[in-house]
N, C-alpha and C positions, 0 to 999 in steps of 0.2 A: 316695867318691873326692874328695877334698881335695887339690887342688894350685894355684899359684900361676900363672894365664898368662903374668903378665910376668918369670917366670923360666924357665918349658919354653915351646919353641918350639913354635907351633899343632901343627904336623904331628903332633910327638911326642905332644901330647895326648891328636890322636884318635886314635893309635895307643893311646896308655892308655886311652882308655875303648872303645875295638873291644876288645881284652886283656882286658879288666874285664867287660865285658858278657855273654859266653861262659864265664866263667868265676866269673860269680854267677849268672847264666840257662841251668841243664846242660840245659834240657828246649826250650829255644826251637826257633822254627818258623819264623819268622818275622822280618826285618830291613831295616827300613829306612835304611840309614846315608849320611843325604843331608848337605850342607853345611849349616855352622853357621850361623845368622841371623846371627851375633855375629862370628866367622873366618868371611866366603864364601869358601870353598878348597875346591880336591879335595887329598884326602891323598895320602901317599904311603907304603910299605912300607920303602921303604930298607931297605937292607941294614945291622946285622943285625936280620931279621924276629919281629917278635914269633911268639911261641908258641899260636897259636891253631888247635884244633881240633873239629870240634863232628860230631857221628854224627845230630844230631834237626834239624837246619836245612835248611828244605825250601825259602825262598825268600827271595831276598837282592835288595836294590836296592841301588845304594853307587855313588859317584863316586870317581874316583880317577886320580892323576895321568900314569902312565906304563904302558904295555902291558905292563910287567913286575908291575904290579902284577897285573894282570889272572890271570898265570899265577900271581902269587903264594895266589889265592883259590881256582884250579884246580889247584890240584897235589896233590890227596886230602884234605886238610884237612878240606874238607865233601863228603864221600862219598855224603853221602845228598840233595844238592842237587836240587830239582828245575825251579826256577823259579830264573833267572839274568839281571839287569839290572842291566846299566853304565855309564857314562858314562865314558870317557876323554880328558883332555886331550890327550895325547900317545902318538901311537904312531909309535915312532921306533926303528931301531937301535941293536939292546943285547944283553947277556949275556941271552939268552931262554933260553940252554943252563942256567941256574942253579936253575932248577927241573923237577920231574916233569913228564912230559908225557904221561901215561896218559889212557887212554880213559876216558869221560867216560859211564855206560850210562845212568844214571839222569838223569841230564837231557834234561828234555822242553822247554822254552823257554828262549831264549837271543835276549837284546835288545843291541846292542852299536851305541852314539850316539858319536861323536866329531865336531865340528864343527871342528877343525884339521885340516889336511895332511896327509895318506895318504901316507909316499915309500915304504914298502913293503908295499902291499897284497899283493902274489902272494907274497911271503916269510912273512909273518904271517896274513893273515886264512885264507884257505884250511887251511893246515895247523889253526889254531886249529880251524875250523869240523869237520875231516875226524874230530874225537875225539870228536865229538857223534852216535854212529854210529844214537841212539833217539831225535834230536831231532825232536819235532811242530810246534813254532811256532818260527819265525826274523822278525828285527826287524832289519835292518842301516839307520845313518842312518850314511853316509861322504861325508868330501870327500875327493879321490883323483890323487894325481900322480902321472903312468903315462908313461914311454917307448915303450910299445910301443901295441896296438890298441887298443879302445873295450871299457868291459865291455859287452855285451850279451848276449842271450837265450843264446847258443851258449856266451860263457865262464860263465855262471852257471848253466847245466847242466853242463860238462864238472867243473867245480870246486866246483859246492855241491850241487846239486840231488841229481845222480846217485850221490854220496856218502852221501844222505841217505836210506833207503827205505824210513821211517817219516815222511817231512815231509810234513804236512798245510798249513800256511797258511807263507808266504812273502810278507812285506810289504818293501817296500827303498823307500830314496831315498841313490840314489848317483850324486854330482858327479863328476866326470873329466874331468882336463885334459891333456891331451897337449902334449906339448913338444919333443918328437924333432922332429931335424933334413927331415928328409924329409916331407914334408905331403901326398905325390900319393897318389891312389886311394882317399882316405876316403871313409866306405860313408856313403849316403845318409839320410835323415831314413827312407826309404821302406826303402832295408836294414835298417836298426837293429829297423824296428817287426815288419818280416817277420822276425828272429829270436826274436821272444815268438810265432809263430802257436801255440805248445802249452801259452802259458799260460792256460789255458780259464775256471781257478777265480777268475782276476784280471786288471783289467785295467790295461793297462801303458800308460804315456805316455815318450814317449821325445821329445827335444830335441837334434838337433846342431848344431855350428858350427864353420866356420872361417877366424879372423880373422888375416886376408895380411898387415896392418902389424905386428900383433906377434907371428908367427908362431908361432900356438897353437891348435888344436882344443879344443871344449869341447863333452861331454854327458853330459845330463843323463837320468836315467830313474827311474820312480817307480813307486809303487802308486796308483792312481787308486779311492778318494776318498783326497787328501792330506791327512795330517794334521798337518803343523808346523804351525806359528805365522810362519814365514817361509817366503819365497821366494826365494834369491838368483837374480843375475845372469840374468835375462830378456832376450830378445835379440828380433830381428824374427819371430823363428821359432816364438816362444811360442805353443803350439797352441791356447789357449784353454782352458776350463773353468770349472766356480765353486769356489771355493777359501774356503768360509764360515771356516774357520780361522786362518786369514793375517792379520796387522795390521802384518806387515813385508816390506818390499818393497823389492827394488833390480833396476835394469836396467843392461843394459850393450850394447853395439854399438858397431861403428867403421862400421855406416850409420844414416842419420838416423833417430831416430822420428816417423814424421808423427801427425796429427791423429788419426786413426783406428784408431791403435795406443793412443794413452792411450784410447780412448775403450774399448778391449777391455780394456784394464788395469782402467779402473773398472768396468765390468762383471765383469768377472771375480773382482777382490777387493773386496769390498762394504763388507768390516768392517776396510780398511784404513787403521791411521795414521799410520805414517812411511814413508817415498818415499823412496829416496835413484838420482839418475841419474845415470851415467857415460857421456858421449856429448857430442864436440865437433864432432858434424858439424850444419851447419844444416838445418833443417826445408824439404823441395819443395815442399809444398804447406801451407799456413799451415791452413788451415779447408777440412771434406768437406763438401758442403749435405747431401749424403745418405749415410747410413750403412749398410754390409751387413752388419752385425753378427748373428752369429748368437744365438740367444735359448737358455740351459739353464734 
């Protein structure tokens, strides 16, 4: 593969060597098609999509720019797919209707990371999820801008789980922000958690908030033990834990953190080393002589 980068545009490149790869490799199995050391980019498929298809590729990793991409990889192409990990920049409203959207029997894992803005989770991810009818292992990392309720325990049974009745492991960390006008009756920290009492195999952490000056709801719920490298947006309510994987860190609240909140913070992430705080209310109490800090 000989070609000149400063005359094809990144994207198209690795659109030529995806093209190319599949089409001198007929027997592959295996793919890992992550960003270039040289272009850090997630690619993109654009329309019109190259011509690749492959019957022997049983497990794909790949980054990629748009949630159309996403369908562009599932739309029969690789038939025999077994193992499925993504990363999306972007999922966002679009011609989703452009590609097949057949059931999906042979996929058993299915990982799906996007660290941008969810605005239409219930449009996209569910349906996506509902064609994985033999899926065993599910991996979802979402951040999620939702008008209406909170996901918890009840929508991710109603919409994933009960869809599923072959899924064995169910790992998430899914942020949700609420922004509808109306803010009365949101369900408790103690609602939230009483909707996982049936998840038995795993155990769930669940985080809400809501903040009256800038009129927004925010929660958080996870798989416990966490596995990112970050933690966003920690608030007074942060339940606690050890978090040995974490080195990035941000908090946020419109009430003060006192003294013995950072002091949970450092205990809680040990291997921590950027901070970043958002918080201009001043401290009540400067210094705790004593600390009740629980021990994990």
């Amino acid at each position: 593969m000989n070609f000149d980068k400063k005359w094809i545009p990144s994207n198209d490149v690795n659109k030529l060597i995806f093209t190319h790869i599949f089409n001198i490799f007929t027997k592959l199995e295996y793919l890992n098609f992550g960003p270039s050391l040289m272009w850090h980019q997630r690619f993109s498929f654009d329309m019109p999509s190259p011509n690749v298809i492959s019957s022997s590729l049983l497990e794909l990793h790949i980054t990629v720019f748009h949630f159309n991409d996403l369908l562009y990889l599932l739309d029969g192409r690789f038939n025999q797919l077994r193992r499925f990990h993504v990363n999306i920049y972007r999922i966002q409203h679009g011609s989703s209707n452009i590609y097949r959207q057949e059931k999906l029997p042979n996929l058993r894992c299915f990982s799906l990371y996007s660290d941008m803005r969810v605005h239409y989770y219930d449009q996209f991810i569910p349906p996506l999820l509902h064609r994985m009818l033999n899926l065993e292992e599910l991996d979802l990392h979402l951040k999620v801008d939702r008008y209406k309720g909170f996901i918890d325990g009840n929508d991710l049974k109603e919409n994933i789980i009960n869809n599923m009745p072959r899924l064995i492991q169910f790992t998430f960390n899914i942020r949700l922000t609420n922004r509808r006008p109306n803010q009365t009756n949101l369900p408790s920290n103690e609602d939230i958690k009483h909707t996982f009492k049936d998840f038995k195999d795993n155990q769930i952490i669940s985080c809400a908030d809501f903040f009256e000056e800038n009129q927004f709801s925010y929660c958080h719920i996870y798989s416990y033990p966490y596995r990112m490298k970050y933690y966003d947006n920690i608030t007074n309510n942060f339940p606690g834990g050890l978090f040995k994987h974490v080195d990035n860190v941000s908090l946020f609240d419109e009430r003060p953190f006192e003294y013995e909140f950072f002091l949970q913070i450092a205990q809680s992430f040990p291997f921590m080393k950027k901070l970043t705080i958002n918080n201009n209310k001043p401290q009540k109490n400067k210094l705790y002589k004593q600390s009740r800090l629980t021990n994990y």
